[in-house]
C-alpha positions in Angstrom: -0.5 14.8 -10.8 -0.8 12.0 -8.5 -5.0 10.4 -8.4 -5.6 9.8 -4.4 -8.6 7.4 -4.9 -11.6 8.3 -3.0 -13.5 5.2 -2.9 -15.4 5.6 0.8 -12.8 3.2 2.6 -9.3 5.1 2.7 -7.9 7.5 4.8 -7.6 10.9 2.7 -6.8 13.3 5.1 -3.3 12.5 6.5 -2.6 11.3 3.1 -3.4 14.5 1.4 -1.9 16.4 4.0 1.6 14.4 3.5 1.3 15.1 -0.4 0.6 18.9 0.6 3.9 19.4 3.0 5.9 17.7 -0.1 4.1 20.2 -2.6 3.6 17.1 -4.2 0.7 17.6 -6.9 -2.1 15.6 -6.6 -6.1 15.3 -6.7 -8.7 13.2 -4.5 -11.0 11.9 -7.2 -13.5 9.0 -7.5 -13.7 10.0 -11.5 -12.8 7.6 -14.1 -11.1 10.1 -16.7 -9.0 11.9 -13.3 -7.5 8.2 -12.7 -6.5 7.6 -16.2 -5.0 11.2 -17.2 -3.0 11.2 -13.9 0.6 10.1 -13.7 0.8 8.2 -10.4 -1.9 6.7 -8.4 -2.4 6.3 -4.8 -4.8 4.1 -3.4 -5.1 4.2 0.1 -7.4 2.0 2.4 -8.8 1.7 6.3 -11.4 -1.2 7.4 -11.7 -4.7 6.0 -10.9 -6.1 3.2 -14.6 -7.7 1.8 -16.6 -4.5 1.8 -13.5 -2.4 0.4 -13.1 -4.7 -2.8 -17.0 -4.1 -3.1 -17.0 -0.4 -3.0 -14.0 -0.5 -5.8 -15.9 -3.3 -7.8 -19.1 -1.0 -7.6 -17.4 2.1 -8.8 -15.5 0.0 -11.7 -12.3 0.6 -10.1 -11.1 -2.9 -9.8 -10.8 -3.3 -13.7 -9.4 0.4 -13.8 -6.7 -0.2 -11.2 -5.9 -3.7 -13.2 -5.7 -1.7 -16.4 -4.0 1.8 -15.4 -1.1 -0.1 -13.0 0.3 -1.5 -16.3 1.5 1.4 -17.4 1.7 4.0 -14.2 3.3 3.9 -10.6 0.3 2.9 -8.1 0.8 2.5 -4.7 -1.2 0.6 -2.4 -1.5 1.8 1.4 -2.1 -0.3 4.3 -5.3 -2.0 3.4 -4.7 -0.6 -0.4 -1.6 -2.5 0.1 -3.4 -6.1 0.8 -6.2 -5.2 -1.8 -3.3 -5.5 -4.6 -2.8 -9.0 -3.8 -4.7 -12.0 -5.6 -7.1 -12.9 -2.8 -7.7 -12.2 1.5 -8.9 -14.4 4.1 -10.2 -12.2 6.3 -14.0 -12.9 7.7 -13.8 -15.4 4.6 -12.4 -15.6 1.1 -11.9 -12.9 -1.0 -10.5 -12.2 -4.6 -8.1 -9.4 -4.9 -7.1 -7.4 -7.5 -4.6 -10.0 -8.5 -1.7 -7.4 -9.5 0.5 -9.3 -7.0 1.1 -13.0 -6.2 -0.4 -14.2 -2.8 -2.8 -14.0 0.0 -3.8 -12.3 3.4 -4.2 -14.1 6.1 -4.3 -13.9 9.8 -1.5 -13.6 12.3 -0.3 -17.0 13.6 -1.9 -17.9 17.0 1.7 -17.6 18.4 1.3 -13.8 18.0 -0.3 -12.5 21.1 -1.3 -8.8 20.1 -3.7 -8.2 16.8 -3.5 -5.6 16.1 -0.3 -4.7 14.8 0.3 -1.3 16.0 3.3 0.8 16.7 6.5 1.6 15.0 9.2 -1.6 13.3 12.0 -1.5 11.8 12.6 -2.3 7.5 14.4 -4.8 7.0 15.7 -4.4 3.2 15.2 -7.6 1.4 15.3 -6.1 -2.7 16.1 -3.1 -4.3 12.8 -0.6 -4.7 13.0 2.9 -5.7 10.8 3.9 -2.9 13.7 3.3 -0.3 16.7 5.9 -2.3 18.2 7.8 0.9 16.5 5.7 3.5 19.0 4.5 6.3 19.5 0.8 7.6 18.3 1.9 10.8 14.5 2.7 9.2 11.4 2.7 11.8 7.8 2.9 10.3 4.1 2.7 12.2 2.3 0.2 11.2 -1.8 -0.3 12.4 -3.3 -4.0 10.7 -5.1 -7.1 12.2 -3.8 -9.1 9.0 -0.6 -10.1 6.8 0.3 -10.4 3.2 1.9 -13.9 2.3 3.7 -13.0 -1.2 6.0 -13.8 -3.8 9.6 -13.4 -2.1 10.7 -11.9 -5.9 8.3 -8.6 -4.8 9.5 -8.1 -1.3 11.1 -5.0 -0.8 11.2 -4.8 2.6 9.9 -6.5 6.0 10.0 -5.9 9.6 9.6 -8.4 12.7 6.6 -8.9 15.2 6.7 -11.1 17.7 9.1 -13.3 16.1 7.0 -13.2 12.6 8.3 -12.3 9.2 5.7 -9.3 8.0 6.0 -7.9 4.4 6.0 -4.4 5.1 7.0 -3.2 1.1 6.5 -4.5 -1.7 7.4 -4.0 -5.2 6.7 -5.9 -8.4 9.5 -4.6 -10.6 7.3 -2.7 -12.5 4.3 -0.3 -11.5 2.9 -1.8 -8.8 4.1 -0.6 -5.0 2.6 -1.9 -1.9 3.6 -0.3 2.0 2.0 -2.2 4.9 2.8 0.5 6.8 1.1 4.6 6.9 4.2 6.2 5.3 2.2 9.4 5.9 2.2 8.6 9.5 6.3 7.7 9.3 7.7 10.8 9.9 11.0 11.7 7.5 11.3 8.1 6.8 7.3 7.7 5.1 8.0 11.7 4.1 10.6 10.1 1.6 9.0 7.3 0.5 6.2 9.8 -0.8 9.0 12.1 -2.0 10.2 9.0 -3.8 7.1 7.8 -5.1 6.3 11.6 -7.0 9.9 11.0 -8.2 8.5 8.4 -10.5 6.0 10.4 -12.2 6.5 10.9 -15.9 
């Protein structure tokens, strides 16, 4: 069973109705015990990044996620995705959940349209098992006003915007996936990413 967090900042719906067309098992839970007996988690994520980390810190999630990613796939979505990372600078500074090396930041000033919206291509930089049977011609619909600067080790995959390097996917070797992107919103290409992801599940 894959936990779908439900921590009042993540989009549940498409998510859950991605999971459904898989027949992909999975519960939306904000319960402590349904997070640790699961076998994969998902946390997704829509808003900014400040008042996200506080509604995880308030629910004792942070220290969960930190504890349960060592030893089960968790994959962070769009905002869940930039949560994962040590700390953000968006409207400020503010710590992460440190599982991966970096920071958010904004978009250069060289990029004229924030937000990123609309469909990129991947651009494979290391193996990750959420990529078996994608092509080399992979598009996927990205919506954020900010940008993960990481560890180059964890890329997975990145796409181009405006002439900037974005990391789209990452992947820390272990338990810990990140996708920039909505793969629920990414037609086949997202479908198998999420096919991929359940494929993990022990």
């Amino acid at each position: 069973m894959i936990a779908v967090i439900d921590y009042g900042a993540g989009n549940l719906f498409s998510v859950a109705n991605a999971l459904d067309y898989l027949d992909l098992p999975y519960r939306i839970t904000d319960k402590t015990e349904e997070i640790r007996s699961a076998e994969g988690i998902i946390l997704p994520g829509v808003g900014a990044f400040a008042p996200a980390m506080e509604l995880l810190r308030e629910k004792g999630f942070d220290t969960l996620l930190r504890e349960e990613a060592k030893r089960k796939p968790l994959l962070g979505i769009c905002l869940g995705m930039q949560m994962l990372f040590e700390k953000s600078y968006e409207f400020g500074a503010h710590e992460g959940l440190g599982l991966l090396r970096g920071e958010v930041v904004p978009f250069p000033e060289t990029v004229s349209i924030v937000p990123h919206m609309g469909w990129n291509k991947l651009e494979k930089k290391n193996d990750c098992p959420l990529m078996a049977g994608l092509s080399a011609d992979t598009y996927v619909y990205f919506v954020h006003s900010y940008k993960a600067n990481g560890a180059a080790e964890d890329l997975a995959a990145v796409c181009d915007y405006e002439g900037v390097e974005v990391p789209a996917l990452v992947y820390d070797g272990g338990f810990v996936y990140g996708a920039q992107f909505h793969p629920e919103k990414s037609g086949d290409a997202g479908l198998q990413m999420l096919r991929n992801f359940g494929g993990l599940l022990k």
